[in-house]
C-alpha positions in Angstrom: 138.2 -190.3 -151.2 138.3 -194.2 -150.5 136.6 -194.2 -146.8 136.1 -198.0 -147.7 139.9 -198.6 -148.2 140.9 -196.6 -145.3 138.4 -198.2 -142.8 139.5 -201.8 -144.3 143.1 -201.3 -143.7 142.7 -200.1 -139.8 140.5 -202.8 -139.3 143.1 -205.1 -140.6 146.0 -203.8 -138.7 144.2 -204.0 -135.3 143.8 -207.4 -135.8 147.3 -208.3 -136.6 148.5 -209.9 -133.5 150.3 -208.2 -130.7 152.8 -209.3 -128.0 151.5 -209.7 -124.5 154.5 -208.0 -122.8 158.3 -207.0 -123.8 159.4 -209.1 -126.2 163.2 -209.8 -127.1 164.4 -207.1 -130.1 165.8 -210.3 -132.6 162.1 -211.5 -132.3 160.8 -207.8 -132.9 163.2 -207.4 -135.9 161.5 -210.9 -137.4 157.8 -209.7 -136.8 159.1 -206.4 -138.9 160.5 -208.5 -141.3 157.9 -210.5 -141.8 155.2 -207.4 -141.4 157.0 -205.7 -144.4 157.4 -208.4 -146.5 153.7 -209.0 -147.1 153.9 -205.6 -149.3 155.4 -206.5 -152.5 157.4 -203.9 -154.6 156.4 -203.3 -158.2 157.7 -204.4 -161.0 159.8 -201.8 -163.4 163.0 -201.9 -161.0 166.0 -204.4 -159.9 168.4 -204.2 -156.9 171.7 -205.2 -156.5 173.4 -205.4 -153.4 175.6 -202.6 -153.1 177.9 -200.4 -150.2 178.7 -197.1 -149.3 180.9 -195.8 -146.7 181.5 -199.1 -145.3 178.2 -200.2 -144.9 175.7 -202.5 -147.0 173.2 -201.1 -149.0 171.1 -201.8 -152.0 171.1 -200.2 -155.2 167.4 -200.0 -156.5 167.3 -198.9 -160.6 164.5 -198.5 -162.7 164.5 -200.7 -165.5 165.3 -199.4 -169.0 166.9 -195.4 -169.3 167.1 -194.0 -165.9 166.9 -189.9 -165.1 170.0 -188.5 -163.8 170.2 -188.1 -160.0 170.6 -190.2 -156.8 167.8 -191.0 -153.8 169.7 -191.5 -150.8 166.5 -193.7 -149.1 167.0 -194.2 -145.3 164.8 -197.1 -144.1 162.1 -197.2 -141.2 162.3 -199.0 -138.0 162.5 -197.1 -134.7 166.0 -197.4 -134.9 166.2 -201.1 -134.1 164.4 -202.5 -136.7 164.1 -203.1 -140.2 166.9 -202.4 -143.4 166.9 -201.9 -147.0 164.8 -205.1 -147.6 161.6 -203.9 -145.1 162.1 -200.3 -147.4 161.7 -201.9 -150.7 158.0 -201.1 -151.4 158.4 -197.4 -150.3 162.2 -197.5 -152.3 160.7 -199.1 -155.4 157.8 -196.8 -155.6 160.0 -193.6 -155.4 162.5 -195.3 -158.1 159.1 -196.5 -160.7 157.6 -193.2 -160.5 160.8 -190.8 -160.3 163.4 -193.2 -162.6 165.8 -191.8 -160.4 168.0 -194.7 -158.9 168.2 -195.0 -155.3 170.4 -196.4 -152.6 169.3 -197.5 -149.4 171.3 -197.8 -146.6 171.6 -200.8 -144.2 172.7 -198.4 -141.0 173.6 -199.6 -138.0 170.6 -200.4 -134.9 170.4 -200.0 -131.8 170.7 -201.3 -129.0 174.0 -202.7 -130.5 174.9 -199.0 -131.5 172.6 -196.5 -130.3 172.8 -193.1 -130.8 174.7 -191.3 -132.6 175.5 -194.0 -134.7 172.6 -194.1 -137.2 173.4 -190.8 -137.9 177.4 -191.1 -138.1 176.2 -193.7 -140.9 174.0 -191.5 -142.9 176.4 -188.6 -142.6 179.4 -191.2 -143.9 177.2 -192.3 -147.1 176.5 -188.9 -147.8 179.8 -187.8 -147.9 180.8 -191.2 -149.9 178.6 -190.1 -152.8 180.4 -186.3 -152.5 183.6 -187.9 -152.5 182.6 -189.8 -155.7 182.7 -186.8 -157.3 178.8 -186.8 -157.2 176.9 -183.4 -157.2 175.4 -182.5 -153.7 172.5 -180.8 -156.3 171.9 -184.0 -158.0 171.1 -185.8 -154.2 167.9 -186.1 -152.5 167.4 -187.7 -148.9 164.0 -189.5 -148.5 163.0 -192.1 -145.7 160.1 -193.4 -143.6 159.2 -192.9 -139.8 163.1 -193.3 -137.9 164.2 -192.4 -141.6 162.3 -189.9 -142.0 164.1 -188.3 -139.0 166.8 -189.5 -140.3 166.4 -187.1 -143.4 166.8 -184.2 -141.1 169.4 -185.4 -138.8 171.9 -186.0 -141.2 171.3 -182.9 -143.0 171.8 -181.3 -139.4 175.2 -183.2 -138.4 175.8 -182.5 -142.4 175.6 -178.7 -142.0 177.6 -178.5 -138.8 180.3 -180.6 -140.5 180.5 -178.0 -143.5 178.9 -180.1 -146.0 176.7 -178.8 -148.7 173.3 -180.1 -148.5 171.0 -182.3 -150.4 168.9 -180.8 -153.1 165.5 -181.9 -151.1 164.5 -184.1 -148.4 161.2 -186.4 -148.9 160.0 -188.0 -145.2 157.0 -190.3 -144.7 155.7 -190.3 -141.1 159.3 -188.7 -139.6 160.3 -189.3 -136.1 161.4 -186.6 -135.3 160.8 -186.0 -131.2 162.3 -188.3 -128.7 161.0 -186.2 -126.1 157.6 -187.3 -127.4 155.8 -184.2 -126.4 153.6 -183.8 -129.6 149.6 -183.4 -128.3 149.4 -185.9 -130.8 151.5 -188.6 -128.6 147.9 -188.3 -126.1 145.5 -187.0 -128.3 146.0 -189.9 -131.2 146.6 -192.6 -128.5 144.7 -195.6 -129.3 143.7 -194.1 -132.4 146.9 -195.1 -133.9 146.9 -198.8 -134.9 150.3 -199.3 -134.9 151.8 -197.5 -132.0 151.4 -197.3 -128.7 153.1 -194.3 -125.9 154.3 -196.9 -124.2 155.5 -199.4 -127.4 157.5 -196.2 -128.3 159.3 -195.3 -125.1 160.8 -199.0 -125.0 162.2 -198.5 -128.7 163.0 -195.0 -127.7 165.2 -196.1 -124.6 167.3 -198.7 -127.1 168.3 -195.6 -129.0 168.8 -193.3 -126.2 170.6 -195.4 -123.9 170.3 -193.5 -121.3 171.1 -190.0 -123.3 169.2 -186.6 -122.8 166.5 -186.0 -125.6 166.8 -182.5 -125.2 169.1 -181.9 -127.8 168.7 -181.2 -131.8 169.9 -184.4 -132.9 167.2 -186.4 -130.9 164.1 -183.9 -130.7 164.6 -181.5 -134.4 161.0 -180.8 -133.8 161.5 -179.1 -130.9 164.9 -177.9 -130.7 166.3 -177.7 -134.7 168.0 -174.5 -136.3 166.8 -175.4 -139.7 168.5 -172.4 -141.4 170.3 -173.1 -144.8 168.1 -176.5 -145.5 166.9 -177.6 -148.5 163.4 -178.0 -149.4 161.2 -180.1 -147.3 158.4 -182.3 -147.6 157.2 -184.4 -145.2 153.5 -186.3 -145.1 151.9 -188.1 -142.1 148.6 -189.4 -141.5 145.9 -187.9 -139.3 145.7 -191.5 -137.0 149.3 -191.3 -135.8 150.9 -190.8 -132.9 154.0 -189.1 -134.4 151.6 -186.8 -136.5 152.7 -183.3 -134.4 156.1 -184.6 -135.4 155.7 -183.5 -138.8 153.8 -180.1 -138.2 156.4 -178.8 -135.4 159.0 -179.6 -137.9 157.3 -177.7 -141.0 156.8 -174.7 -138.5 160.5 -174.6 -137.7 161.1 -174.8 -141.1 158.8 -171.6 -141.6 160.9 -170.0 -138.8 164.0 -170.5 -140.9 162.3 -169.6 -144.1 163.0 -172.9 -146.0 160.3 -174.1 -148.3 158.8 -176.9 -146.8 155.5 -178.9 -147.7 153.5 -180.5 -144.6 151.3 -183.2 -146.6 148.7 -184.7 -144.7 146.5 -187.3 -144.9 143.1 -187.8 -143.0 142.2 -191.4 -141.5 145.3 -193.1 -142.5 148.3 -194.9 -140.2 152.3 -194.3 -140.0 153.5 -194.5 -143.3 150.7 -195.3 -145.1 152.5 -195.2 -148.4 153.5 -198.5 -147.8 150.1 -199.6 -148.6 150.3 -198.5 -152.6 148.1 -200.6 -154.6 145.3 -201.0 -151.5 144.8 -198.1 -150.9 144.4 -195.4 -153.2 145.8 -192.4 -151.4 149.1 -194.3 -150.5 149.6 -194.0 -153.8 148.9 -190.3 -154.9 150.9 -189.6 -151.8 154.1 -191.6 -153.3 153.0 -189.5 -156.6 153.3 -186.5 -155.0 156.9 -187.2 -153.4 158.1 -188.5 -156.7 157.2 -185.2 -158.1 158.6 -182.8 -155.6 162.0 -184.6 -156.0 162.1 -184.6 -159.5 161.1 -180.4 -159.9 164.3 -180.6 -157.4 166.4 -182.4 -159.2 165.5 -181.0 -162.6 166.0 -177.6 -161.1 169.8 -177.4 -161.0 
């Protein structure tokens, strides 16, 4: 295992800079932008812009013959930040190492839209692919952190709206808890590089405004009927704050007796896969998503 890689890349997100105090979301949405776009997406693919259901997206294909199927990739970014362009490593790698296309989904932000909306969006592309005539079975949902939880939402407000669901769900470093009352939320404080209890109750409150948490749609971790999913995979790193995230939501998904896959990772931050190509287990992690949606999709 690389302990040199992993120790090199905390030390060099602790010393990206940090803001003082509260800082205006347009400014937060550039600092993501910029963040992001130091990880450079591989070669092997092209993306053209693209929508679905009314909303922009992008349309990442691998180059050359492509296998038959659809990634419906919903993008990072506490649900204020971030789009299709911030997800284009973590898109990218899925569509090189699966040759699956995918299309990622520009939803809509808070605090413009809070919630529900993300999720209305999701819901809507996923039932524009359907009413294209294209198989539910030949459909996986994948995202990273507020994408990740936006895997499970949608398949949630999916079910309830009589939809059939995907044929898996992939989600790096899911929120999934805006209660936030994962040990890991104390126990991993100031152990996560990225994060902060407090840095995540001021993204939380643009989504919320003002709405309980309480409630499946906002805290599946804790509150989720997961009966009738599809298979589940989600990976986390051990150095996270959201890290109990992931393990209260595999354990639900024991409860309903779905398969599910809880992947993790020691020493490594939220959504380390983002790192593939500096470190080595960002990597095998993306290799091992690429597989469990392919065996999914192969298997109908």
């Amino acid at each position: 295992m690389s302990r040199d890689q992993r120790h090199a890349l905390d030390t060099m997100v602790r010393k990206a800079p940090q803001p003082s105090g509260p800082v205006p979301v347009e400014r937060m949405r550039e600092g993501f932008a910029a963040f992001m776009a130091a990880f450079p997406p591989p070669d092997g693919v092209r993306r053209t812009p693209a929508e679905l259901a009314g909303r922009p997206a992008l349309l990442v294909e691998p180059e050359g013959e492509a296998r038959p199927g659809t990634i419906l990739y919903f993008h990072g970014g506490s649900f204020s930040l971030g789009s299709p362009e911030t997800a284009m490593v973590l898109t990218a790698n899925l569509v090189r190492r699966t040759r699956v296309r995918a299309i990622s989904l520009d939803y809509r932000l808070a605090p413009e839209h809070p919630f529900p909306a993300a999720i209305e969006d999701c819901v809507a592309a996923f039932r524009g692919l359907l009413e294209r005539g294209i198989d539910p079975a030949s459909i996986v949902f994948a995202g990273d952190s507020a994408g990740g939880g936006l895997t499970v939402t949608t398949c949630l407000a999916a079910r309830d709206a009589g939809l059939p669901m995907p044929a898996a769900i992939a989600a790096f470093s899911p929120g999934l808890d805006h209660t936030r009352s994962g040990a890991t939320m104390t126990t991993k404080e100031g152990i996560d590089p990225f994060f902060t209890r407090q840095g995540l109750g001021r993204t939380g409150e643009m989504y919320l405004a003002g709405q309980d948490p309480d409630q499946p749609l906002l805290a599946p971790a804790v509150h989720a009927d997961l009966t009738g999913f599809p298979p589940i995979l989600l990976q986390a790193g051990t150095n996270e704050l959201l890290l109990d995230d992931s393990v209260r939501l595999a354990e639900r998904a024991r409860e309903a007796d779905v398969d599910v896959i809880l992947d993790i990772t020691a020493g490594v931050p939220h959504v380390f896969q983002a790192f593939a190509g500096t470190l080595d287990e960002a990597g095998q992690a993306l290799d091992r998503a690429a597989l469990f949606l392919t065996q999914h999709l192969d298997a109908h």
